[in-house]
C-alpha positions in Angstrom: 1.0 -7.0 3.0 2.6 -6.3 6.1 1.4 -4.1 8.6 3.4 -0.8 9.1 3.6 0.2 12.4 4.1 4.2 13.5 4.3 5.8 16.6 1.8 8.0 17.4 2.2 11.4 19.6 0.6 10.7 22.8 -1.9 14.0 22.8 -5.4 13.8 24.8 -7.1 13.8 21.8 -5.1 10.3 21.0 -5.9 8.9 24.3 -9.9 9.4 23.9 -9.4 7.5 20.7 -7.5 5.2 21.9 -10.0 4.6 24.9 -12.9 3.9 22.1 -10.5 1.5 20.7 -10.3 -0.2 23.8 -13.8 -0.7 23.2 -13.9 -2.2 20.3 -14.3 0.0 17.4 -11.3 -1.0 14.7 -10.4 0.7 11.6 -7.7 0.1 8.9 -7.1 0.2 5.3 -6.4 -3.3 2.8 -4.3 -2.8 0.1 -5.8 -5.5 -1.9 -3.5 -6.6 -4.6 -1.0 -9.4 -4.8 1.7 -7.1 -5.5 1.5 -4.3 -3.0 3.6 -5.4 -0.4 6.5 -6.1 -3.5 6.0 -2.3 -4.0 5.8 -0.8 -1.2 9.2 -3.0 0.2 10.8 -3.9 -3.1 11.9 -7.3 -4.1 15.1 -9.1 -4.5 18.3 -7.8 -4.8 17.3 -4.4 -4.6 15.9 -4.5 -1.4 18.5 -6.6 -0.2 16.5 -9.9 -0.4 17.0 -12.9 -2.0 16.5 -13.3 -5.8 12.4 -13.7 -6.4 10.8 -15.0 -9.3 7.5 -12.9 -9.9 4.3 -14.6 -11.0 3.6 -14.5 -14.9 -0.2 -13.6 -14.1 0.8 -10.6 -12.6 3.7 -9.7 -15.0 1.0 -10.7 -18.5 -1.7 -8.1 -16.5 0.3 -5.3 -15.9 2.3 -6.1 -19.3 -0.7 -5.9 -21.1 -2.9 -2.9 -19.1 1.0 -0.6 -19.2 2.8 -1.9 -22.1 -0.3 -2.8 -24.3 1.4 -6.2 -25.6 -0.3 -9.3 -26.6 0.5 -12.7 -27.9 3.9 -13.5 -28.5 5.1 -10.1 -28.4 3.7 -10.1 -24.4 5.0 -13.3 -23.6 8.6 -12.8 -24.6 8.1 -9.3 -22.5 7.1 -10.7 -19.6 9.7 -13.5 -19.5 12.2 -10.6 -20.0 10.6 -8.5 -17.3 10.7 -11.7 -14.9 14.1 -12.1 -15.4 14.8 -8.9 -14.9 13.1 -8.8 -11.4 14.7 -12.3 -10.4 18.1 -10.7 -11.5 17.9 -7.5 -9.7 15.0 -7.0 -8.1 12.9 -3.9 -7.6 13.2 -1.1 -5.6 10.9 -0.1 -3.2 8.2 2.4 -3.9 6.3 3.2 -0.8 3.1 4.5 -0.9 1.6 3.3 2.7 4.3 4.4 4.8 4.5 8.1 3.9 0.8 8.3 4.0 0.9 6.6 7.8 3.3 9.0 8.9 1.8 11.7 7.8 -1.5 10.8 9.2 0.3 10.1 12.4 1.6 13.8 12.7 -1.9 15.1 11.8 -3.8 12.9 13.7 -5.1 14.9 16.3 -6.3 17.8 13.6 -7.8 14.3 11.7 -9.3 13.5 14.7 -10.5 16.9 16.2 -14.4 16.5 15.8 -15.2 12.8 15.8 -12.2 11.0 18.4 -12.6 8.0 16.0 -9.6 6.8 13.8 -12.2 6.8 10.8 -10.8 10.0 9.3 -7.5 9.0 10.2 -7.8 5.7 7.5 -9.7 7.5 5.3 -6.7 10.1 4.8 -4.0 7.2 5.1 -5.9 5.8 1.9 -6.6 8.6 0.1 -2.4 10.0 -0.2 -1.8 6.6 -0.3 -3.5 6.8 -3.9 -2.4 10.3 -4.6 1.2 8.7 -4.0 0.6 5.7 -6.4 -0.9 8.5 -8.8 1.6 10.5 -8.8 4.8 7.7 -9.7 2.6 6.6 -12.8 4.0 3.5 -13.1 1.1 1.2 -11.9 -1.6 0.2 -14.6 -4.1 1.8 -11.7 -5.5 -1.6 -10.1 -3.3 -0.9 -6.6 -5.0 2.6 -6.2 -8.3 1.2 -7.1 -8.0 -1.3 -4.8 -7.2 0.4 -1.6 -10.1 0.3 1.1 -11.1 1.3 4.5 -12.3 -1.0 6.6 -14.6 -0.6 9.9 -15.1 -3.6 12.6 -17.1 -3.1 16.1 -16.1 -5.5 18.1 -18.5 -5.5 20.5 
């Protein structure tokens, strides 16, 4: 997935954090599924892209876990959804962004205790799932598979 940049205000409180970043201490959140960035950006057509061809894997799994199909009657689904998505791609349905930006308007109450970005993640992930939750069209593998990661650097 692509990164998603935001601009942050610059406050005090964001220049002590930014000051332990400086030192090393690095935290994010993975969206670890194959299709998140499709979601969050869209696809095809619909995004104003070129037409994309979606892999069956990942059109039989989330066939199967949403739709509850199998055997033949899942296989002539997916090729239907497939074609679908090459022919008009998917719209996008961000869930990262909104979270980021409202993490960035928050950050220094986030951050008002610890001057570490960790809350600041943890709440980008969390209403990043509350966001998936809430469209209910995901067979729950992207929310399940959000994480926060921590690297020190030095």
């Amino acid at each position: 997935m692509r990164e998603v940049d935001v601009e942050w205000e610059d406050t005090p409180a964001f220049r002590r954090v930014k000051a332990l970043l400086e030192d090393g201490d690095e935290w994010w959140v993975e969206f670890h599924t194959a299709y998140a960035g499709y979601r969050e950006f869209g696809t095809g057509p619909a995004a104003g892209h070129g037409r994309y061809m979606p892999p069956v894997d990942a059109i039989k799994r989330w066939a199967a876990d949403k739709l509850g199909l199998s055997g033949k009657e899942l296989d002539r689904a997916v090729g239907a959804i497939r074609w679908g998505i090459y022919q008009h791609g998917t719209e996008a349905e961000p869930f990262a962004r909104p979270a980021v930006a409202e993490a960035a308007s928050m950050a220094a109450e986030l951050m008002a205790e610890t001057y570490s970005l960790e809350p600041v993640a943890k709440h980008i992930a969390q209403r990043s799932r509350e966001i998936i939750d809430a469209t209910q069209t995901d067979s729950g593998m992207l929310a399940d598979q959000i994480f926060v990661v921590h690297r020190r650097t030095e």
